[in-house]
SEGUVEX-860954 format. One record per residue (C-alpha): x, y, z. Coordinates in steps of 0.5 Angstrom, whole numbers, plus 500, padded with zeros to 3 digits. Layout:
XYZ...
//
This chain:
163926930160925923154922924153924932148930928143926925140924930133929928136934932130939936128945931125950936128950944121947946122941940122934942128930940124926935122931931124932923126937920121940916125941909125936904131931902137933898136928892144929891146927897141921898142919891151919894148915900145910896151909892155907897151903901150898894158899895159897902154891901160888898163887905159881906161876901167879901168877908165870907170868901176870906174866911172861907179861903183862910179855913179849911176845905171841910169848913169853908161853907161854915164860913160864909154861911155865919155872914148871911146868918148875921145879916139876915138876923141884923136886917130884922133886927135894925127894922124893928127897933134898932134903927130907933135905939141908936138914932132917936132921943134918949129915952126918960125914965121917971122913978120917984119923981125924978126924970133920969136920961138912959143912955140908949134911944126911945121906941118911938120910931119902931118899924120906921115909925115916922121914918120920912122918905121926903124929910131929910136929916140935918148935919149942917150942910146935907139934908139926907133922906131919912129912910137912905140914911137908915138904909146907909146905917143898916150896912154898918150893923150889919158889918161889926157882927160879920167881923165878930163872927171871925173869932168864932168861925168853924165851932158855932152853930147855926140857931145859937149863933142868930139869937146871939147875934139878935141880943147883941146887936140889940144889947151891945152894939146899940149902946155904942151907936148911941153914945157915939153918935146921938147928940145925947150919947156921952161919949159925943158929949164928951168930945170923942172923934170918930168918923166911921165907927171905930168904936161900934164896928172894931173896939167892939166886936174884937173885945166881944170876939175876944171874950166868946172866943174864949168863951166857946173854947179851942177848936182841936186843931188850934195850933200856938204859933202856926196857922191853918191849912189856906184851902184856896189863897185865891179865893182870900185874895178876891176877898179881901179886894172886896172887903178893901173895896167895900171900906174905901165906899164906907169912907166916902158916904160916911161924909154924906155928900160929895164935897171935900171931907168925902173927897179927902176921906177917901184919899186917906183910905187908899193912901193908909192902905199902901202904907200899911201893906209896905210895911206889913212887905218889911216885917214879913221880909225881915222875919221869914225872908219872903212875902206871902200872901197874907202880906196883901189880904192883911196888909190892905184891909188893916190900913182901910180900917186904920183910919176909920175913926179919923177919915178927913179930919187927918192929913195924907201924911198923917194917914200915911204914919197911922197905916203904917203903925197900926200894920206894926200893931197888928203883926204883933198884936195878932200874936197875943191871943196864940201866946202860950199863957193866953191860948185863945182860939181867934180863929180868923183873928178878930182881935188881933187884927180889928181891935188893934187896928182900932186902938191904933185909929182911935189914939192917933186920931186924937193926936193927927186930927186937924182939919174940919172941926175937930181938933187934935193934940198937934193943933192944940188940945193936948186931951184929945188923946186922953178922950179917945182912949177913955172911950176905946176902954169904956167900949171895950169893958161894955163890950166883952162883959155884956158878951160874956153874959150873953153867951152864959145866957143862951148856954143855959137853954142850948149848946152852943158849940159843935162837938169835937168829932164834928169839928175834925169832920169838917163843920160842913158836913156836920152842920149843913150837910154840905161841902165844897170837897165832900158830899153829905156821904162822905165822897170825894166830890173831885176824885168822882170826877175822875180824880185827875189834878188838872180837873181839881185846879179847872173846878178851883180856877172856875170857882174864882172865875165866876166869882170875878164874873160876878164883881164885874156885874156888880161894878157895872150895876154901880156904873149905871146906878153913878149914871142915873145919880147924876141924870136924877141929881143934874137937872142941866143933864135932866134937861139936856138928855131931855131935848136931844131925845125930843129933837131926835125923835121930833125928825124921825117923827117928821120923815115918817109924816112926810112918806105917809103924807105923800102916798095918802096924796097919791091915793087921793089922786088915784081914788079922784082918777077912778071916781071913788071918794076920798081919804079923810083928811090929814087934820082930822082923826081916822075910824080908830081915833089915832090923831093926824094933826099938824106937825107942830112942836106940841105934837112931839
//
């Protein structure tokens, strides 16, 4: 698995398990993981304009507001002993004289407590600063409770929802980091593959979305086999390219150094996406006669996700068979949870989408994978299949049983949901005293304006403008942060950028001397003409200490 050696693996036989190595950090390698942690970040409001695009009018800052909300809890959260429970030894417990290894890391490394900036962490062939890794690691927590949050959008509220989100992470999705990605988790001793978390960011929240979903239960408007009022289909679509955007970086840093897994794993992102949204093209086409939107905003982001868990251990047209299987998983599998015995309110269908598109990764994984290491069912092992699934149970039945206890136990001290008068009023007004159509007194923000419908489409048209405006200064931000990767990391660039500047600064330098030089001549032959006393020489220094040395290279 990709991230299962970074766990500081002992450097001597006698080494704790906590121990850094003692060679420096790659600055290539860090500076490619920074880079995809700023690309990743745009996962979070990618999301939050999704949902708020899919929801309703009067719920529509509820939507985004639960994303900052989880990641405001998570960055608190990961800081203070996240980041050590997932990514240090295991931790010992010793009752009765016997040792015992808990499946969860110790607390040695709490508030980046021996976290080094100039260590890196080894995985074979990149030394990652320790500190950009926790940074690039970060990005993924934060992410599977933003998923999560997409089963139980529009009903929760704000104090219940962080605390949650605190217990989950802390209790759920922690676990699961470390058995897959600790070189002591079990399930990497066991042999599972999973490149970029699968397991942690998709089998995960689904079930625990599943399970609190059903838990808080059905909003009042939830309807069997319909779907919601799409407020704004533009805003989804700007969204979902985010979103889109934000996986293909995932895919890239989780290689930790630009070669050929980061190179084919991105490949495998794209590639998985295109055929994912042909044939999420064919089922529509086949079954309502049309494609609607929901064809682009479901059909890309499924097949990005569809191969989380294999990313360059699978060929180009192993990719392609996974995204298009995982798109038929999810059309379907994303019907289960509205099914008239069932009538489980997933308000933006975190199970139906993330958990089926996890399964679908994780199986055909065990069966496709075949390059740079691990090995599939089609190069040999015929129970790498069995593995994968072991696990996608194992995570899943953790997973929705630690969620159901949670959610029972913030319940008993607090109300969780929203009541229904508030959620047929709109969440907004209820929980934020804010709307993007009402005030917190009940006007109509665009009627006030006049009322006309060309004002309300110009003050739509002017919201997704500006959220266009705002992804272009994003890219630019990474366009220049790739610039100064490469000037830090090249140190041919460094060296070259370094002489033209001193070249060119060197003769602007010289002409200027050369005027200067010339007028105090002709005032020290004006100054000898009237018989008062000469300049001080060019070689030595004036009356405010300014050096008029040579013109030598040293000077410049």
């Amino acid at each position: 698995p990709a991230f299962a050696s970074y766990a500081f693996p002992p450097t001597t036989p006698t080494a704790s398990c906590t121990q850094a190595p003692t060679w420096g950090a790659n600055r290539g390698a860090t500076a490619i993981v920074l880079f995809s942690t700023a690309i990743i970040c745009l996962i979070v409001p990618g999301l939050g304009l999704y949902h708020a695009g899919l929801s309703r009018s009067l719920d529509a800052v509820n939507a985004i507001a639960m994303k900052i909300i989880a990641l405001a809890a998570v960055a608190f959260q990961w800081f203070l002993v996240g980041w050590t429970l997932c990514f240090s030894g295991a931790m010992h417990i010793r009752p009765f004289s016997h040792t015992y290894q808990l499946e969860i890391g110790s607390l040695q490394r709490m508030l980046l407590w021996d976290t080094r900036v100039d260590e890196g962490m080894w995985d074979g062939k990149s030394h990652v600063s320790q500190r950009a890794y926790c940074i690039f690691q970060l990005s993924f927590a934060i992410i599977a409770p933003c998923l999560l949050s997409s089963a139980v959008a529009c009903r929760l509220r704000p104090v219940p929802w962080f605390i949650f989100v605190l217990l989950w992470t802390t209790f759920v999705y922690d676990p699961v980091v470390f058995w897959v990605w600790n070189y002591e988790g079990w399930l990497y001793r066991y042999g599972v593959i999973d490149y970029a978390g699968a397991l942690p960011l998709l089998i995960a929240s689904g079930a625990s979305g599943f399970v609190l979903s059903a838990f808080v239960g059905n909003r009042p408007s939830f309807r069997d086999f319909e779907d919601d009022v799409h407020h704004s289909t533009p805003t989804a679509l700007v969204g979902s390219v985010m979103v889109w955007f934000g996986w293909v970086g995932l895919m890239l840093g989780a290689a930790l150094s630009a070669d050929e897994e980061g190179e084919q794993a991105t490949i495998s992102a794209h590639i998985s996406s295109a055929a994912s949204l042909a044939a999420w093209m064919v089922l529509e086409q086949r079954e309502l006669g049309y494609m609607t939107s929901s064809c682009i905003t479901h059909g890309t982001i499924v097949g990005v996700v569809a191969v989380l868990a294999s990313g360059p251990y699978v060929a180009p047209a192993g990719s392609i068979i996974m995204g298009a299987i995982a798109s038929v998983a999810t059309y379907y599998g994303r019907r289960l949870t509205k099914h008239p015995r069932l009538r489980v309110d997933d308000t933006f269908e975190a199970f139906g989408f993330y958990f089926f598109a996890g399964m679908t990764s994780l199986l055909l994984t065990g069966v496709f994978a075949y390059y740079f290491g691990p090995d599939g069912m089609v190069k040999g092992d015929a129970l790498q299949p069995w593995r994968q699934l072991v696990a996608m149970v194992a995570v899943t039945l953790y997973s929705g049983g630690a969620t159901f206890i949670l959610a029972v136990a913030i319940s008993i001290f607090m109300r969780i949901r929203t009541t229904s008068e508030e959620e047929e009023e709109g969440v907004d007004i209820a929980l934020h005293q804010q709307s993007i159509m009402y005030d917190k007194y009940g006007e109509n923000l665009h009627e006030a304006k006049l009322g006309s419908f060309a004002n309300y489409w110009w003050d739509d048209w002017l919201y997704i403008w500006s959220v266009l405006v705002a992804l272009w200064g994003v890219v630019v931000a990474v366009a220049l942060a790739v610039l100064a990767s490469i000037v830090v990391c090249c140190e041919s660039c460094t060296m070259a950028i370094k002489s033209c500047l001193t070249s060119g600064c060197g003769f602007f330098y010289r002409s200027i001397w050369s005027v200067e030089e010339k007028r105090r001549q002709a005032a020290v032959r004006v100054g000898l003409r009237q018989g008062q006393p000469t300049l001080p020489d060019a070689s030595e220094s004036d009356s405010d200490g300014e050096d008029y040395g040579g013109d030598s290279d040293e000077d410049f």
